[in-house]
N, C-alpha and C positions, 0 to 999 in steps of 0.2 A: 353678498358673494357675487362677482361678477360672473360673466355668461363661460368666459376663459376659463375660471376656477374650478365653473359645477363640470365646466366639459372634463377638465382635467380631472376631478375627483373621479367622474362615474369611469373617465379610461383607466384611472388604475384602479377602481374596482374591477372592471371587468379583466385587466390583465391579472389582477392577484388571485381571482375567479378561474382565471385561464389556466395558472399555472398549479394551483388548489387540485384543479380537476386532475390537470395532466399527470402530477404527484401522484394522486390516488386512484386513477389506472393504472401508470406504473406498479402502483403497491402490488393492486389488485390481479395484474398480470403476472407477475413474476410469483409472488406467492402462493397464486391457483396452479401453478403445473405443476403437474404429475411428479415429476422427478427429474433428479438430476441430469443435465445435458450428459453428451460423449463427444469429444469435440478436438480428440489426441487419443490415438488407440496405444492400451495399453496391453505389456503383455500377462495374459491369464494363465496359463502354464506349459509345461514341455514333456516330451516322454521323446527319452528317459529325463529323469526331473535331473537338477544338478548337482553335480557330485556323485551321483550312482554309478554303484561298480557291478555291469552287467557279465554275465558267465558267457554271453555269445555274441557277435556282432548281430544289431538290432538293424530290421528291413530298412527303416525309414527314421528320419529324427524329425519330429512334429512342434512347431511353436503356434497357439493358441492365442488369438487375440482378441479384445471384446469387441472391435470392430472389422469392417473389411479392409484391407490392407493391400498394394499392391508392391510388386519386388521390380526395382532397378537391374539394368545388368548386371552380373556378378556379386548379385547383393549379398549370398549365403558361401561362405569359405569355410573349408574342413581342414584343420593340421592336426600333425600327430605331434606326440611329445617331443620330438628334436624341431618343431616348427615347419616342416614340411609339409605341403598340401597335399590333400588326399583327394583324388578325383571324384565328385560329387557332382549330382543336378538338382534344381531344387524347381518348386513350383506354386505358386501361391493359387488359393481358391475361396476368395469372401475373408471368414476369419482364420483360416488355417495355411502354414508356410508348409508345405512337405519337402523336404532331402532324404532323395534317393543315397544310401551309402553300397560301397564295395559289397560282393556278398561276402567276401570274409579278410577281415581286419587283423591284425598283429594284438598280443595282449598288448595293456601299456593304456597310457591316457591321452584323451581327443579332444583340442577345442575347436567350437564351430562359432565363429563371426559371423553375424545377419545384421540386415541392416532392409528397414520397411519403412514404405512412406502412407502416412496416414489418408482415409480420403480427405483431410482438411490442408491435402499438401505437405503435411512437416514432416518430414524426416524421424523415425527414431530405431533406434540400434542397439545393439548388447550381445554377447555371449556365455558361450553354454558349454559345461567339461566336465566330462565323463567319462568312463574307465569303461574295460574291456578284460575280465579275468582280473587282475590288479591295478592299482593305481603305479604309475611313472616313477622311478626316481626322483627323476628330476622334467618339468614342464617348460620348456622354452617359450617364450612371448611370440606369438605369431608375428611375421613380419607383412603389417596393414596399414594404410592411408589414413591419415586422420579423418575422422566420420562426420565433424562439423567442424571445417575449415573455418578458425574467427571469421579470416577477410573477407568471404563469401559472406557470410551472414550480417558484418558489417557495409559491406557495399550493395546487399540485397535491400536494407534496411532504410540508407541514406534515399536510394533510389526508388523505393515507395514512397518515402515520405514528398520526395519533389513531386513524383506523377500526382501525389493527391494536391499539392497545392495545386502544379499548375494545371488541373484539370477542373478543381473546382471553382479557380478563378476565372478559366476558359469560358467553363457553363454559365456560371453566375453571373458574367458581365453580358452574354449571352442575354440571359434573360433580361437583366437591367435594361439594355439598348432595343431589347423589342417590347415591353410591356411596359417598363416601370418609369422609361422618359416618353412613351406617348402624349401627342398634345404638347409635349415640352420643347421651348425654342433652347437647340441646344447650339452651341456654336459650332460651328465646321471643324475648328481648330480642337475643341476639346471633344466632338465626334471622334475624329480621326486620334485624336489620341486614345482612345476607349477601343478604338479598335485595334489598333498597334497593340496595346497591354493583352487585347484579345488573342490577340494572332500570336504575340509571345509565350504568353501563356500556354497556350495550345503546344507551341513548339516544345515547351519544357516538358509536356505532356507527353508528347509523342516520341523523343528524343528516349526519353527516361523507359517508356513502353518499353523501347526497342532493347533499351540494356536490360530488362526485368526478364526476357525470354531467357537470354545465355543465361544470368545471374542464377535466375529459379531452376531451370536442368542442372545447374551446379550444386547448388543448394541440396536438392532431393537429392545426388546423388554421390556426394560427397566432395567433390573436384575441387581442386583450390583455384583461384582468381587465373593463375598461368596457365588454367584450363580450359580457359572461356573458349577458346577459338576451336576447341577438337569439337566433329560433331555429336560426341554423346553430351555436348551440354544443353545442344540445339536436337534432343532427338523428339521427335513429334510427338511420339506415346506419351511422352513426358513434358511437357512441355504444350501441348493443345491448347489448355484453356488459358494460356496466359498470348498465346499467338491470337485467342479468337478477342481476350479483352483488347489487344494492340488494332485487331483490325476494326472492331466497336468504335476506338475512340479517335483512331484515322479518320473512319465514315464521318460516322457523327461530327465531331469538331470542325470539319473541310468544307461537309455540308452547310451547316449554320449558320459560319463566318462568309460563306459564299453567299448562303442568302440573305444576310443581313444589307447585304450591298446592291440589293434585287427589290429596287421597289415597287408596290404591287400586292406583294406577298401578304398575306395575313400574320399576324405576329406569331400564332402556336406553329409557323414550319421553322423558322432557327430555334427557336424555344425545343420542340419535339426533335429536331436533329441533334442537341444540346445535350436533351435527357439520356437519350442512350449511349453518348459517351461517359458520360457522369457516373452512369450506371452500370458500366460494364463490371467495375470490379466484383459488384453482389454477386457475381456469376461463380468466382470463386472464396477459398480464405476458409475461415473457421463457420460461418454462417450455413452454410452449403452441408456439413458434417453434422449437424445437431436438429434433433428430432422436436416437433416438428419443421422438416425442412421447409415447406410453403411458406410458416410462419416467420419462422426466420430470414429467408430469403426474400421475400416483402418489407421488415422490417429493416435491412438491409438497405432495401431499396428506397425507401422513406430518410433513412438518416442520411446518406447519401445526398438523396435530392434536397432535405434542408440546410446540410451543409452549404453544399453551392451556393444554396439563394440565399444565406445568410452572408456569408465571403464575399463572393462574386459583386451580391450587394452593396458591403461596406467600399469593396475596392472603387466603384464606379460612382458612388458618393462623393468618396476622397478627389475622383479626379473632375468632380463634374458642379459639385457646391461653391468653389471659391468662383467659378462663375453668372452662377446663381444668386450670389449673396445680393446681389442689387437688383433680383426680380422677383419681391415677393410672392406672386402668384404660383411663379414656376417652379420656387423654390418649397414654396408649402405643399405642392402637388407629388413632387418628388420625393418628399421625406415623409408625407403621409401614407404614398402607396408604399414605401420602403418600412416605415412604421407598422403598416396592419399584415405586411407578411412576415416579418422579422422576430411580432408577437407568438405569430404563428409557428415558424417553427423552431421557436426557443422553445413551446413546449410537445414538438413532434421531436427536436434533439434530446429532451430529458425523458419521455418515455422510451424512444426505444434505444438510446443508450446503456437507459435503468435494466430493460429487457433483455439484448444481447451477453451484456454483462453478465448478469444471473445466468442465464440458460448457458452460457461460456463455461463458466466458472461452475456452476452446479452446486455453491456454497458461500461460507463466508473466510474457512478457514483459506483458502485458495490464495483471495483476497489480500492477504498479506504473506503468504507464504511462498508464494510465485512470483517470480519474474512481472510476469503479463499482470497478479494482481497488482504488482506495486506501480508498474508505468500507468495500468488501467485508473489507481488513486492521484497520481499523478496528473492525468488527464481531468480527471472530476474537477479537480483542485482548479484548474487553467478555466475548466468551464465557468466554475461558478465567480470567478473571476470577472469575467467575460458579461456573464449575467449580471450583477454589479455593476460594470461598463456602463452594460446597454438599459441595466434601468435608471443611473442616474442621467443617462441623455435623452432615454422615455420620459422623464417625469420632469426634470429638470429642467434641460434646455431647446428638448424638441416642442415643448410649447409655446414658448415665447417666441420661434422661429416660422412655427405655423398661425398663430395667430395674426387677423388681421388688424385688430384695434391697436398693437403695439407698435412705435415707431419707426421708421425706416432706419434710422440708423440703429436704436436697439435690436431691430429686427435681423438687421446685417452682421451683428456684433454676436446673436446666436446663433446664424448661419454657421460662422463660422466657429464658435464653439460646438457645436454638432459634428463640423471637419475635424475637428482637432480629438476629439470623443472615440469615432468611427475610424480614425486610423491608430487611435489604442486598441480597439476592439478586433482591429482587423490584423495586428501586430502579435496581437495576442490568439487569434484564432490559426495564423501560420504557426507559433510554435505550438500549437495543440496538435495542427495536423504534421510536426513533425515527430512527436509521441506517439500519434498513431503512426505513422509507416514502424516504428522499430516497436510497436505494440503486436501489427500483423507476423511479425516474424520469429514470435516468442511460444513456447508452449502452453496452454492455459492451465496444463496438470503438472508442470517443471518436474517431468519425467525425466531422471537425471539419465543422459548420453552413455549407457553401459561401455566400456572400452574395453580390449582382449584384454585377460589377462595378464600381468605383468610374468616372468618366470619366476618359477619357484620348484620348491624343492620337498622332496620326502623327509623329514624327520624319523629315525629309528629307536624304536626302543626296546632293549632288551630283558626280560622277565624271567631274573637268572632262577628263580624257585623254580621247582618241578611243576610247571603249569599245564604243559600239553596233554592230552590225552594219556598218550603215554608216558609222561614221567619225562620229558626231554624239555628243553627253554623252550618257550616261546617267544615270537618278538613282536610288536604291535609298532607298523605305520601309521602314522600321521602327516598330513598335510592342513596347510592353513592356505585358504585363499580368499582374496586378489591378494591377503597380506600385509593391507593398507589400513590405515583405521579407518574406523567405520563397521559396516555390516560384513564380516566373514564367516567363510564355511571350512569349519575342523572335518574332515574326513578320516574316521579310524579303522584301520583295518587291522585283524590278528591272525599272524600265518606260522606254520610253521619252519622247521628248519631249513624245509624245501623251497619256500616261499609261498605255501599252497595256505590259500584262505583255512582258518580253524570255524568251525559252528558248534564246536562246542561248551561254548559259554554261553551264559546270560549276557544282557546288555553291560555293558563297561561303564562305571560312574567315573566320568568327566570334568575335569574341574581345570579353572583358567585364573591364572594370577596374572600380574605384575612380578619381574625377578627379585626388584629391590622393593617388594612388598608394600608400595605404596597403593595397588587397588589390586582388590582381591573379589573376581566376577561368582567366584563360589563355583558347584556344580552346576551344570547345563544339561538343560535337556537331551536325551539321545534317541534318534528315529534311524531304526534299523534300515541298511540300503543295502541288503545283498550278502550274498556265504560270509560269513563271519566280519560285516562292512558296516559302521554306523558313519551318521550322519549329525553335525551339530550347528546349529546356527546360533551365530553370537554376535557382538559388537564389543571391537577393541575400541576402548574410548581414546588413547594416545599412541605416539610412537616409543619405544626403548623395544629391549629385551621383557620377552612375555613366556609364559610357561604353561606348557599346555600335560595336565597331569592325568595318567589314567588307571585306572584300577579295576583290575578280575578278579572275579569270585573263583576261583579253582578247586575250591572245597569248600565244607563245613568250616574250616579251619584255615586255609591258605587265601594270603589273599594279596596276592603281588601288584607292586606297585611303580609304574615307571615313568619319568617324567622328560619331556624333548622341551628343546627354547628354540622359541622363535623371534627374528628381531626383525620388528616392525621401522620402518622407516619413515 
């Protein structure tokens, strides 16, 4: 076995060592915490809860969330049943939204549109309809902006993914041209072009910064793209931490590149002016939201920084080996200090990716069931890709390249097989970092965007037996809402002639078909809401004509029975 071979076995023992380890930290971090992240506030409940049909107008209407939450302008809207706004103020405090209402309201039904932005940044929304002495005839659709504009959240999306490349190409050539060609005769010509790719870079960087401020105030707050220019999309409250990461990667980046052109300087001041641009985004995102934050927020900053030096790496390889290939010395110096750090953070990239990911997700079921897990499998996939890449040019043909006994021109021949290796690797690690920009912008709990309800309408039924109290009809309202398949709420109320709530029955057994009898959901449960009001929650599995059947005990013996259709669309 020659001197080449044993060197090359013990390196990839020690990288398969390397990466052994890194695997089994990961394990061992992600399956020792406590519990599941919080990383998308969800909501925990309401009073009055939904569909309650309340005897008097209530002080305040309260939404509960399991995290702290803060409210956009005109985040919380109050209409009554014909769609008309009801004057309301509302006010958030940690996990709880308060709306002030009128002291006193019209009977009829109320819905209230809110709309909260997580501390991880996202946006999430839903509404809430409730009655007042009875339920509405008929519920008109609030007239509201749509709460997650596509185009905003598609040009939020494009525009992350650019600032990561061209930030981590920035940093990472950054580092390359202070540490990693030291000692190395690099040519003027391919200098200056390393630092061109750098200053571009940068620009794409900072460019993109600038559109992420309008984009993200749009985003949280609902505005569509032709809203960019109003200043609620630029309003500061909202918008802070994405102005302080623009002014991080201003500094940083200007500073760097300025002193890379300053010689003199010790190599860690572009490098350290590098890092905190690099680093500014861990300042915000999903990482920021999830307990423990320090841990997270380091971790962040670590995957981050081996990103860059992984990237930024490859990129300054590509432009700087095909004039190396005929100076073995400088070209084996080159690729081995790019070698022992690239080992390195392929496995600081698989731990705290492994890490994030879990403490995100807080499971496995997420993982395929979300949005975020499926880009986040998505991602894996690219990585391990990538890793492949870069171990058949570790093992393969980064040795014949550094090796001295091999011939000048063999030697040339894997130079340049290393170039050609490093720009798949690095081809491939820009479309991972364009998975992540449209990964940061997704929910990690695909907390589905509640929308007002659509309008809808009371169904009547008449209970022509002697049922009342007195011996007179009664007649039992029902409503179905949103009315959509899916999860809906039957709201049943039994009043008399007057229109006046009855209480005196037991609970009403409930039962829901299909008209043309091809699914038949049986009875459903009924939880009392109020003077003579139940409450039913079901799931209509398709769209037609649906039959929502109800039936009172009126006596020992009587036991009427009335039935309304509802068509699902």
């Amino acid at each position: 076995m020659t001197r080449t071979t044993r060197s090359t076995t013990r390196g990839t023992v020690r990288w398969a060592a390397g990466l052994l380890l890194a695997a089994l930290v990961a394990v061992l971090t992600v399956t020792g915490a406590a519990a599941p992240a919080s990383a998308h506030a969800t909501l925990v409940s309401t009073d009055p809860a939904e569909g309650s049909v309340l005897p008097e107008t209530p002080d305040v209407v309260t939404f509960t969330f399991d995290e702290g939450v803060s409210l956009p302008p005109d985040a919380v809207q109050v209409f009554d049943a014909a769609g008309e706004p009801v004057e309301a103020g509302s006010t958030s405090r940690d996990k709880v939204i308060t709306t002030d209402l009128p002291d006193s309201l019209d009977d009829g039904s109320y819905v209230v549109v809110w709309r909260a932005i997580s501390a991880d940044g996202h946006p999430i929304a839903g509404s809430l309809t409730f009655a007042i002495g009875a339920p509405s005839a008929e519920v008109a659709a609030p007239q509201v902006p749509d709460t997650d504009p596509t185009d905003v959240r598609r040009a939020l999306s494009i525009a992350m993914a650019l600032n990561y490349v061209g930030l981590l190409v920035a940093a990472g050539l950054v580092l390359f041209l202070a540490w990693t060609t030291r000692g190395v005769r690099v040519d003027d010509a391919v200098r200056g072009r390393l630092l061109r790719v750098a200053w571009a870079s940068s620009g794409v960087a900072l460019v993109t910064a600038v559109a992420l401020v309008p984009l993200s105030g749009a985003y949280q707050q609902g505005l569509s793209v032709t809203q960019l220019g109003e200043s609620a999309a630029v309003d500061p409250a909202i918008v802070a931490d994405d102005l302080v990461v623009l002014a991080l990667q201003a500094v940083g980046l200007l500073v760097a590149l300025v002193a890379l052109r300053r010689s003199g300087l010790a190599w860690w001041v572009p490098v350290g002016a590098a890092a905190l641009a690099a680093l500014a985004p861990a300042s915000v995102g999903h990482s920021r939201a999830i307990d423990p934050v320090w841990l997270m927020v380091v971790t962040d900053v670590v995957h981050l920084a081996a990103g860059a030096t992984w990237l930024g790496g490859l990129v300054g390889l590509v432009l700087v080996l095909g004039s190396l290939s005929g100076r073995s010395r400088d070209a084996a110096l080159v690729l081995t200090r790019f070698s022992a750090v690239a080992a390195a953070t392929v496995g600081l990239l698989a731990v705290t990716g492994t890490l994030m990911g879990w403490r995100i997700l807080g499971g496995w079921a997420p993982l395929f069931e979300t949005t975020y897990g499926r880009l986040l499998l998505v991602k894996v996939a690219i990585a391990g890709v990538v890793v492949l890449v870069a171990g058949y040019n570790r093992f393969r043909l980064l040795p014949s390249a550094t090796d001295a006994e091999t011939g000048h021109d063999e030697q040339r021949r894997a130079v340049l097989g290393v170039r050609g290796a490093v720009r798949a690797e690095g081809a491939l690690l820009v479309f991972l970092l364009g998975v992540t920009g449209f990964l940061t912008n997704q929910s990690p709990r695909e907390a589905a965007v509640d929308r007002a309800p659509e309008a809808s309408r009371v169904e009547v039924g008449v209970l022509v037996d002697d049922a009342g109290p007195a011996g007179e009809p009664a007649k039992v309202l029902a409503t179905l809402s949103p009315q959509t398949t899916g999860p809906n709420t039957v709201l049943v109320q039994v009043q008399d002639q007057a229109g006046e709530p009855l209480d005196a029955f037991a609970e009403p057994v409930v039962s829901i078909a299909a008209a043309d009898d091809s699914v038949d959901l049986g009875e459903q449960p009924v939880v009392p809401a109020g003077a003579g009001t139940f409450r039913v929650e079901t799931v209509i599995p398709a769209s037609g004509t649906w039959e929502v059947q109800v039936s009172l005990r009126a006596s020992e013996f009587d036991n009427p029975v009335t039935t309304m259709t509802f068509q699902i669309p």
